[in-house]
C-alpha positions in Angstrom: 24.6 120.2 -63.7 25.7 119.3 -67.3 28.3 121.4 -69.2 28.0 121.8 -72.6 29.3 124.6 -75.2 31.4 124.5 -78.5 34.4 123.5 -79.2 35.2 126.2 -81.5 34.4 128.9 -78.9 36.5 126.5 -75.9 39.1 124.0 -77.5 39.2 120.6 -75.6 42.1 121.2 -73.6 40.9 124.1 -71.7 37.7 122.7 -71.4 38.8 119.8 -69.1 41.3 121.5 -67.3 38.0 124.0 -66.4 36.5 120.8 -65.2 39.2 119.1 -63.8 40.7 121.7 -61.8 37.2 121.5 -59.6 38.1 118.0 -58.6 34.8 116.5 -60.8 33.9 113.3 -61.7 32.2 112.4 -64.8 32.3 112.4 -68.8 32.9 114.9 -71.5 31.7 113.5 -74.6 32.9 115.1 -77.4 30.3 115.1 -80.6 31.8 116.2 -84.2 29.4 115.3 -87.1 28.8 111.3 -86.2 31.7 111.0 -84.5 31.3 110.1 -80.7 34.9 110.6 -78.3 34.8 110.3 -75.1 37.0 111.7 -71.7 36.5 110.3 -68.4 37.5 112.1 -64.9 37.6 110.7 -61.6 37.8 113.4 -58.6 39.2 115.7 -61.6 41.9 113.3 -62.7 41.9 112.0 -66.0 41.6 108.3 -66.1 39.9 107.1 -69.6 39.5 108.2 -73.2 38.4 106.5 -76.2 37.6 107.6 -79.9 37.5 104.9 -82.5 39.9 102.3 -81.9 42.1 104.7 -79.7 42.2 104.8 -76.2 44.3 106.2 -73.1 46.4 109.2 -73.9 46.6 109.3 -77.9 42.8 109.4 -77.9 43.0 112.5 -75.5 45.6 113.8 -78.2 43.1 112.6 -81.0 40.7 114.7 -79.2 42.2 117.5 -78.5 43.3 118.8 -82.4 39.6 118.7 -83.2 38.4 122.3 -83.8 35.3 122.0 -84.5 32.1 120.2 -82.8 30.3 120.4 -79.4 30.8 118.8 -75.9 28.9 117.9 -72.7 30.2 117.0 -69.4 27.9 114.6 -67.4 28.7 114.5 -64.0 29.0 111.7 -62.0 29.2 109.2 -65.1 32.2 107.3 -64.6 34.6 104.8 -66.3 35.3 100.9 -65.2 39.0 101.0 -67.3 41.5 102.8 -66.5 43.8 103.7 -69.1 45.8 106.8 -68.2 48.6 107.1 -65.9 49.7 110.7 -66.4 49.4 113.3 -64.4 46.6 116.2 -65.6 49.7 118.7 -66.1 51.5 116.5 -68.0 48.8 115.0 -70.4 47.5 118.9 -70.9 50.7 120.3 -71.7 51.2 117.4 -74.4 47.6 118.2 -76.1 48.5 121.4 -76.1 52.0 121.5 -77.7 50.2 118.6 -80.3 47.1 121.3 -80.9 49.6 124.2 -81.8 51.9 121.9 -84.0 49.0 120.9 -85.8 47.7 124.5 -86.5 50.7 124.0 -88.8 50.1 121.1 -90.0 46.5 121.6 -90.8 47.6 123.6 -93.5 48.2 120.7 -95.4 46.5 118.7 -93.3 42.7 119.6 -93.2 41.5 116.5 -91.0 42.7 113.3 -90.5 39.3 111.7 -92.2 40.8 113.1 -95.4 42.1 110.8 -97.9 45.9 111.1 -99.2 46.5 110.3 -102.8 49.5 109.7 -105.2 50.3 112.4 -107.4 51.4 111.5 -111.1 54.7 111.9 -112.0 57.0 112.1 -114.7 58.6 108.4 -116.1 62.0 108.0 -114.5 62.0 111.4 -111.9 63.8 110.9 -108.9 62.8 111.1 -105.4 64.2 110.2 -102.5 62.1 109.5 -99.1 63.0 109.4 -96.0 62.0 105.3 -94.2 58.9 107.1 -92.3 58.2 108.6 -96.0 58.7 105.6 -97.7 56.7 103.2 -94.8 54.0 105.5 -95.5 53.5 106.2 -99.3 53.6 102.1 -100.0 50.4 102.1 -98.4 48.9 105.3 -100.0 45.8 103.7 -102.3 43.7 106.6 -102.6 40.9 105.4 -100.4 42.4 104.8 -96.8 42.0 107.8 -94.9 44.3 109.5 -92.9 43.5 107.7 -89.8 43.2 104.2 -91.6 46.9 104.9 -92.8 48.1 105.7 -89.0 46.4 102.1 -88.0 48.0 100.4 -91.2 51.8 101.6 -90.2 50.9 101.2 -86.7 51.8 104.4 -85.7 49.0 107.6 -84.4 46.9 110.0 -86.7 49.4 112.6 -85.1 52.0 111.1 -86.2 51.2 110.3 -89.7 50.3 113.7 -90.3 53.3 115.1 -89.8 55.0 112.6 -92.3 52.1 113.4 -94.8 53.0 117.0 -94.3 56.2 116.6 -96.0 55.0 114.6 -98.6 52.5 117.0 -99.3 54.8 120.0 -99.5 57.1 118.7 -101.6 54.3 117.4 -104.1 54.0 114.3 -104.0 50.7 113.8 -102.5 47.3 115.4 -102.8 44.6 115.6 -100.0 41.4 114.7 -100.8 37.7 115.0 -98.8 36.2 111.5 -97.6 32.9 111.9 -99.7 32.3 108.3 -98.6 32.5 106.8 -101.5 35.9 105.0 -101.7 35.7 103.9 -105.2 35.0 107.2 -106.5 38.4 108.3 -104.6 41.2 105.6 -105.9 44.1 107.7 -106.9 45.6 108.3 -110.1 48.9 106.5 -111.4 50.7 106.0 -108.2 54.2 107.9 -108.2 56.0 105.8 -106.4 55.2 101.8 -104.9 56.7 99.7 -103.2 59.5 97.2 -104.3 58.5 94.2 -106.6 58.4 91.9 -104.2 54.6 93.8 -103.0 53.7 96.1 -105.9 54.2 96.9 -109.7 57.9 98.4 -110.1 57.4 102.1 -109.3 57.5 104.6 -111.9 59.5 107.0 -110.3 63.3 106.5 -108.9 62.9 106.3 -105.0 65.6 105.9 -103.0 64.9 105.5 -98.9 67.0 107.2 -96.8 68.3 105.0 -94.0 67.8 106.8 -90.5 66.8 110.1 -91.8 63.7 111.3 -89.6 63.8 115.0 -91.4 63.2 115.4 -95.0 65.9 116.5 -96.9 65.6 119.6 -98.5 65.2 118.8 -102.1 61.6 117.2 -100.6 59.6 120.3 -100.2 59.2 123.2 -98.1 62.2 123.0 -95.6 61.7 126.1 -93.8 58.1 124.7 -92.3 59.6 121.2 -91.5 62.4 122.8 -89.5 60.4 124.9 -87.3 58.3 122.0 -86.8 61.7 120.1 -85.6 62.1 123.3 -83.3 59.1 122.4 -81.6 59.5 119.1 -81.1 62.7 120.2 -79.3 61.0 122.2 -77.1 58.6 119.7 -76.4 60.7 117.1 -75.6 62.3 119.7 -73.2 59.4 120.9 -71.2 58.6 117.6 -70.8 61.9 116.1 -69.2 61.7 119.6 -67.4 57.8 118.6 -66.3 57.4 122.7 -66.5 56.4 125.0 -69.6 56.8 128.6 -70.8 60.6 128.4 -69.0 62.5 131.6 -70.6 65.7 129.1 -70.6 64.1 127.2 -73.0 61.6 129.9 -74.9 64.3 132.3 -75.6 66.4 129.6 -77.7 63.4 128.1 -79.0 62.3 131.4 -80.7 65.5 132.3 -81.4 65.8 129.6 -83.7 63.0 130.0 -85.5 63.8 133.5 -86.0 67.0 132.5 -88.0 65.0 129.5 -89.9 62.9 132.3 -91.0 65.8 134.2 -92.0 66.9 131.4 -94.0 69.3 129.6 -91.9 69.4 125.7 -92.1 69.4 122.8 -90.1 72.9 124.7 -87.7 70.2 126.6 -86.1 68.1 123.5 -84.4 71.4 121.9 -83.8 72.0 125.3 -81.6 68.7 124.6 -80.5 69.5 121.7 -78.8 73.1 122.5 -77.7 71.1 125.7 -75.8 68.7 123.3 -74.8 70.7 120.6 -73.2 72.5 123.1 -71.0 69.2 124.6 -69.6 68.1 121.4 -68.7 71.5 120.8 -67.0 71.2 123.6 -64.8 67.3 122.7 -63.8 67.1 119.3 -63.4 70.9 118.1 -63.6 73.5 116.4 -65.8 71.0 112.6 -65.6 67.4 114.4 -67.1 70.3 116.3 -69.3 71.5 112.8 -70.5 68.0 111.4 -71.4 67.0 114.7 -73.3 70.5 114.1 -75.4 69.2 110.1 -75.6 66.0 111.3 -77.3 68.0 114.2 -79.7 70.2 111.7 -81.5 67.1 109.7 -82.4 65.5 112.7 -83.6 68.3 114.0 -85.3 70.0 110.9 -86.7 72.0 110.5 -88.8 71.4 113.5 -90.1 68.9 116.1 -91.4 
């Protein structure tokens, strides 16, 4: 028999773990206006996704922020590629973490078919960008969406959101609906371009920030980008740990967004992560510990 409901009522990642943990094989299609995505199980295992031009795990990820839309599981409908490698557990756990992270960012975010534009600024005000920022806003026209700008900086919609989410905050870039008619959407005087070499001289003083990965705080709301920081810390943890909801790792994790909410800087994820590198030490040893560190000074470099 099919399966079919809302996604509103069921979000996508506990509706295939309700299939998959059955052992099933099939398709969930996944219908959201006229868009069409599409997960594909074999003996409950997930082996194929595709929405757009995504496939394999970020079109699962794609998939599973939406929160609105219907889906139907066909059973017995199977796939011919193979795309996905990861275990159920650990692709879940990652549309998961990326579902509640972007609770936050949908704040500023509404959907990734919305269309970023360029606010006007003041001749001569400064800014400074971080290189994600400043890879980003060069290609800001007012009529790519979301989406389009992941594709164009060869990054994920994921991804790009979060950098938007900054750039948002700190106002320097409006979100716009995607009425369809692009023309009708260029943006205003751009605020900042890229160098002369591939645009106009900017209007406004940027200065890129070489190595930052964090906005600085003179960018927007820090608090927000912080906590979202936290998160990816615990993410990254869980998933060297390959286990979720670990009180070694919640405790310090809420912890310090408690003192972010209080008011307490970037000290408190750097805590984070010292707490967090010695739970994973005592779990799964000084080599996972070693990775997670790896992964931390890429995060965290140079600076925040």
């Amino acid at each position: 028999m099919s399966f079919q409901g809302s996604i509103q009522e069921l979000p996508v990642p506990d509706i295939i773990q309700l299939v998959s943990v059955s052992g099933k094989t099939g398709m969930f299609m996944l219908m959201r206006g006229p868009e069409r995505g599409y997960i594909y199980l074999r003996n409950g295992r997930i082996v194929h996704a595709e929405i757009g031009g995504l496939s394999g795990e970020e079109a699962v990820y794609a998939l599973a922020i939406w929160a609105t839309g219907d889906f139907q599981f066909t059973p017995g409908k199977e796939s011919e590629a193979t795309t996905i490698d990861k275990t159920n557990t650990s692709l879940l756990m990652e549309a998961a973490r990326r579902l509640d992270e972007w609770k936050v960012l949908a704040r500023k975010i509404p959907g990734v078919d919305h269309i970023p534009v360029l606010k006007p600024r003041e001749l001569g005000e400064p800014v400074t960008l971080s290189p994600p920022e400043w890879n980003l806003v060069i290609r800001i026209d007012g009529r790519k969406t979301v989406e389009e700008l992941a594709r164009a900086t060869g990054s994920n919609s994921f991804d790009t959101a979060k950098v938007l989410y900054g750039l948002v905050t700190s106002d320097l870039v409006d979100m716009r609906p995607n009425t369809g008619a692009r023309a009708a959407a260029a943006a205003p005087s751009p605020a900042v371009a890229a160098p002369p070499a591939e645009a106009p001289a900017p209007r406004a003083s940027v200065t890129p920030m070489p190595g930052a990965t964090v906005s600085p705080a003179p960018l927007g709301d820090e608090k927000k980008i912080l906590m979202i920081l936290c998160t990816r810390v615990k993410q990254e943890a869980e998933g060297a740990i390959g286990e979720a909801n670990l009180p070694g790792i919640d405790r310090p994790y809420k912890q310090a967004l408690a003192e972010i909410d209080r008011g307490r800087g970037v000290e408190a994820v750097r805590d984070l992560i010292r707490h967090t590198e010695k739970a994973i030490s005592s779990i799964r040893g000084p080599a996972i510990m070693k990775a997670f560190q790896e992964k931390m000074s890429l995060v965290m470099q140079p600076k925040v």
